[in-house]
Each structure stands twice: as C-alpha cells, then as structure tokens.
N, C-alpha and C positions, 0 to 999 in steps of 0.2 A: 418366371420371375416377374413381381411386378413392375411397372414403371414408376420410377423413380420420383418425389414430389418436388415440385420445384418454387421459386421463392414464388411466383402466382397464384400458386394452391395455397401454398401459406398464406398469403395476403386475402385471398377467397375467402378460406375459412376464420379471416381471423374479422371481416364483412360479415360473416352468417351468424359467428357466435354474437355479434353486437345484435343482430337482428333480432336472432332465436332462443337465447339463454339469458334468463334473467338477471341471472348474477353478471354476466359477463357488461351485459346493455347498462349497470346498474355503475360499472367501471366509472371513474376521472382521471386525468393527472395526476389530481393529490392523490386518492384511494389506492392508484396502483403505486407510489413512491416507495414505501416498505418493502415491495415486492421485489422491485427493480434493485434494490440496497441487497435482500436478499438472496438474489438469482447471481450477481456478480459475485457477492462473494461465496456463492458455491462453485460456482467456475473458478474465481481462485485455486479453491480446492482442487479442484478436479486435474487444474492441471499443475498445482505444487506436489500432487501424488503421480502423476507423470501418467493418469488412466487416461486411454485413452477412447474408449466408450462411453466414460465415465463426459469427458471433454467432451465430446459432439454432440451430449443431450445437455449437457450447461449450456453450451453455444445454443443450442436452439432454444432452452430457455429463455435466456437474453434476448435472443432473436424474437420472442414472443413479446416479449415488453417492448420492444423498438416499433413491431407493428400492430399493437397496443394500442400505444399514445397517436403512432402516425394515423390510425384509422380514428381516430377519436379528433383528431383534431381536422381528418378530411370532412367529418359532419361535424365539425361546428364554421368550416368553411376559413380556418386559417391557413392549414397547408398540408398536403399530403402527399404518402412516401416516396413520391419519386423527387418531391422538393428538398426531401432527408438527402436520396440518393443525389442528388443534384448540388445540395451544399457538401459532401464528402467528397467528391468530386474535384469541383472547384478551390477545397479546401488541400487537396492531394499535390494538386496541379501549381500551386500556391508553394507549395513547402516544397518544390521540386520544381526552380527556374532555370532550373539547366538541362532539367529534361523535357521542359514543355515550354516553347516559346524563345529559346535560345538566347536566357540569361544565361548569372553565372551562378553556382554553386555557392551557397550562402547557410551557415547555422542557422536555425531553426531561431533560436530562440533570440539573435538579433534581429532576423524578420520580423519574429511581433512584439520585439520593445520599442519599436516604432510607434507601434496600435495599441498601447498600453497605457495608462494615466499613472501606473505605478506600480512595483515590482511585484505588487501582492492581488492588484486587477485581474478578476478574473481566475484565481484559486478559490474552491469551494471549501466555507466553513468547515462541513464536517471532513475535513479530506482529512485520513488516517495521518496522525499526527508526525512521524514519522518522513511517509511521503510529504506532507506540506514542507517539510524543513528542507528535504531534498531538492522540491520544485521549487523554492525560493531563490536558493544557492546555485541551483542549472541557472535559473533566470540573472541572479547577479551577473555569474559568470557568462553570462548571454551578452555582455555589455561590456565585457573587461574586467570586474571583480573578479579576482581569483589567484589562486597561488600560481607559480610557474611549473611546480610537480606536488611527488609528496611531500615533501620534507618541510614546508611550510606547514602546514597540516597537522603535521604530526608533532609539531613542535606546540604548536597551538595545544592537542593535547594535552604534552605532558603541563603546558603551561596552566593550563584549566583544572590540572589532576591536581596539581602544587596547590591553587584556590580554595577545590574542596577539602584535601588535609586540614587548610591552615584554618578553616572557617569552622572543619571537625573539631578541631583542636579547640578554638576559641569557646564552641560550645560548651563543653567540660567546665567552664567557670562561669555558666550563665545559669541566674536562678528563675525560679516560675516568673517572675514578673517578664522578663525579657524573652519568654521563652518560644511567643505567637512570634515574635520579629525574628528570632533566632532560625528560626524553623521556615522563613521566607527568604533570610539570607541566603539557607542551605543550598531550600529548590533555585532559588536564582544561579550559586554556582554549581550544581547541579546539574541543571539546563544547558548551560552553557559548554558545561564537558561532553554532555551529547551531543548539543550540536556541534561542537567540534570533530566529535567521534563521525558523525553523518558527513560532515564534510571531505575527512578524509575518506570515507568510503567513496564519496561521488569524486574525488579527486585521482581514485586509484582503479576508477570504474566500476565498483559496487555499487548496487543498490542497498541500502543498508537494512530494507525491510527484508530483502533475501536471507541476508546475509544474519542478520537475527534469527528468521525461521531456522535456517541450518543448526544454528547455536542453541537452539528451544528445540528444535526435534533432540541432536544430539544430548541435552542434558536429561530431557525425559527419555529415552533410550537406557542411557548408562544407568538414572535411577530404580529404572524399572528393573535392568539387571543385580542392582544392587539389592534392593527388594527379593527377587529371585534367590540370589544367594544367603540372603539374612534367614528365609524362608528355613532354605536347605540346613542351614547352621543352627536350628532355632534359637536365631536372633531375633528379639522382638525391635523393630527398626527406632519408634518411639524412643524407646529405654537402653539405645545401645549408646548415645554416647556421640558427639563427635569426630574422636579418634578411631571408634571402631569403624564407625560409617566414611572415615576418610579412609582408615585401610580395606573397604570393603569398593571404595570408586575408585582406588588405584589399582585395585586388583582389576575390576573390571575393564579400567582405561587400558593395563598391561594385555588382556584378552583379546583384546580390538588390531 
C-alpha cells in the first residue's frame, strides 16, 4: 500500500502547479472566488446526503482552495499558510479561555461583541439569507436580546401570522393604482413572519436552514410518490385537479 499524502505534499504540489501549469500560475483571489462558492457548496452536499466518500473529496476540495489563495499570497509576500494555520490557532485558543490560559468559560458570541462596531460587523453580504437572519439573532442574543424559552417566539409567530392575514385581507380591496405599495406591505409582513419563524428555530436549537432542507426533501419525496401513483392510475397530474392530487398526498403521507 502506498504512503499516505499528507498536508506537505499537498502544499508541494499545490507550489509546482503555480510553477508548472498555465492555468493554475494564471489563478488570483478574485478568479478563484466562484470556485471557492462552488467547492462549499458541494460539500454541503456531500454531507446533507450523509456520503461519506463523497465528504472527504469535497473536504479536499476546499482544502485545495485554502492552499490556493495561501500559496498565492506566499508569492506576492503577504502571508503564507502557516500564518492561516497560526490565525486558526490563536483564534481556537481565543474561543476557549477556559481551556487555554485559565480563564472562564464564556459564549462565544459575547466574546466578540466586544470586537464589534455593530451587530451586523462582519457578516458577509451574500451570506445565504436565511443563515444571515440566524447569525443576527445568535449575535443579538449574544448580548442579552432574546426570549427566555420558546414560547415568546412562538407567540411572536402567531402574532406575525395575524399581520399577514390582515394585510391579505386588506388587499382584496386595493385597485391597480395602490397595487406596487400593496405588494411591499405584504413582503414586509411577510419577512417579518419568517423571521419570526427563524427565530423560533434558533430558540428551540434549530438551524432553520436544516430544518427547511428536511421540509424540501420531504415535499419532493411525497410529490414524486404522488406522480408515481397518478402514473399508475393514469392520472394525467396537470389535469387532475386539486382534490384529486390532495387525495393522492394523503394517500402517500398514510404510506409513510
């Protein structure tokens, strides 16, 4: 069996492709940024399907882009990857003063609203929308904002649910003219019932981007069974009907 590569080979070879491969020497920052967006989120994947071979070539993916940029920035002489290794490091040690240094045991996210100019410091623009809402709300609650369980949360819900009815409702008597503000009231209480919804998720310890996936596999799941059996029946699914197509997802839900 051969000997195993280890993160120096890596780092070797990730030297020689700058050196020797056109394309690779031809690499920046910016040119590799799409890459790096899409190497994450195939590891996502990889491990929201729970592969685990699938995992350890995403992981080195990503790992390819980390020694990437770090070899790219050793030749232009602003810092390289043991200065990466060296701020993870320090940053570990940092979030863990009770195990290094013999502070005390302290939430994360009061440590650096300390280092913060402001709650939204340092989240990135394109952060999946979702997650931005969540790491807002850790970070509130990083300081004190926050409910005492769920049931503030939840209440908040249904209170937010009440807004979009009422704002549903008011639509019904609004004509084209008011119709561009109509349609900005909605998305505002709208918004507002999600983030409500996300709140309760991080209050109840969901991630709520999880916890969609599940709800979005699960739905395409059942549809696709449904489809299946509309097949079997020849049910054309287009032209059946919303009744048919409900007794055709309860059938399926009753199979489960």
């Amino acid at each position: 069996m051969a000997d195993k590569s280890t993160l120096d080979d890596a780092l070797a070879l990730m030297r020689d492709l700058r050196a020797r491969c056109d394309w690779d020497r031809a690499q920046t920052h910016e040119s590799l940024r799409p890459y790096l967006i899409e190497e994450a989120h195939e590891l996502d994947d990889a491990l929201r399907r729970g592969n685990a071979a699938d995992t350890r070539e995403e992981l080195g993916d990503v790992l390819l882009q980390v020694l990437f940029h770090s070899v790219i920035a050793e030749e232009q002489g602003t810092f390289d990857v043991n200065d990466v290794a060296g701020s993870l490091v320090t940053k570990m040690k940092e979030r863990h003063p009770h195990l290094f240094g013999g502070g005390e045991r302290r939430p994360w996210e009061e440590m650096k609203a300390s280092k913060r100019e402001s709650i939204a410091d340092g989240l990135p623009a394109a952060l999946p929308t979702l997650h931005r809402a969540f790491r807002l709300q850790e970070r509130a609650a990083g300081v004190g904002f926050d409910w005492d369980d769920t049931e503030g949360p939840a209440k908040k819900v249904e209170e937010e649910l009440a807004e979009v009815r009422g704002e549903l409702a008011e639509q019904k008597n609004i004509g084209p003219a008011g119709a561009a503000r109509a349609q900005a009231h909605l998305e505002d209480e709208l918004g507002d019932l999600l983030f409500a919804c996300i709140n309760l998720c991080r209050r109840a310890g969901v991630h709520p981007a999880l916890a969609l996936d599940r709800a979005t596999d699960k739905f395409a799941r059942r549809f696709e069974a449904v489809e299946d059996l509309a097949r079997e029946r020849g049910i054309v699914v287009a032209d059946a009907g919303v009744v048919a197509l409900d007794a055709l997802w309860n059938e399926v839900k009753l199979a489960e």
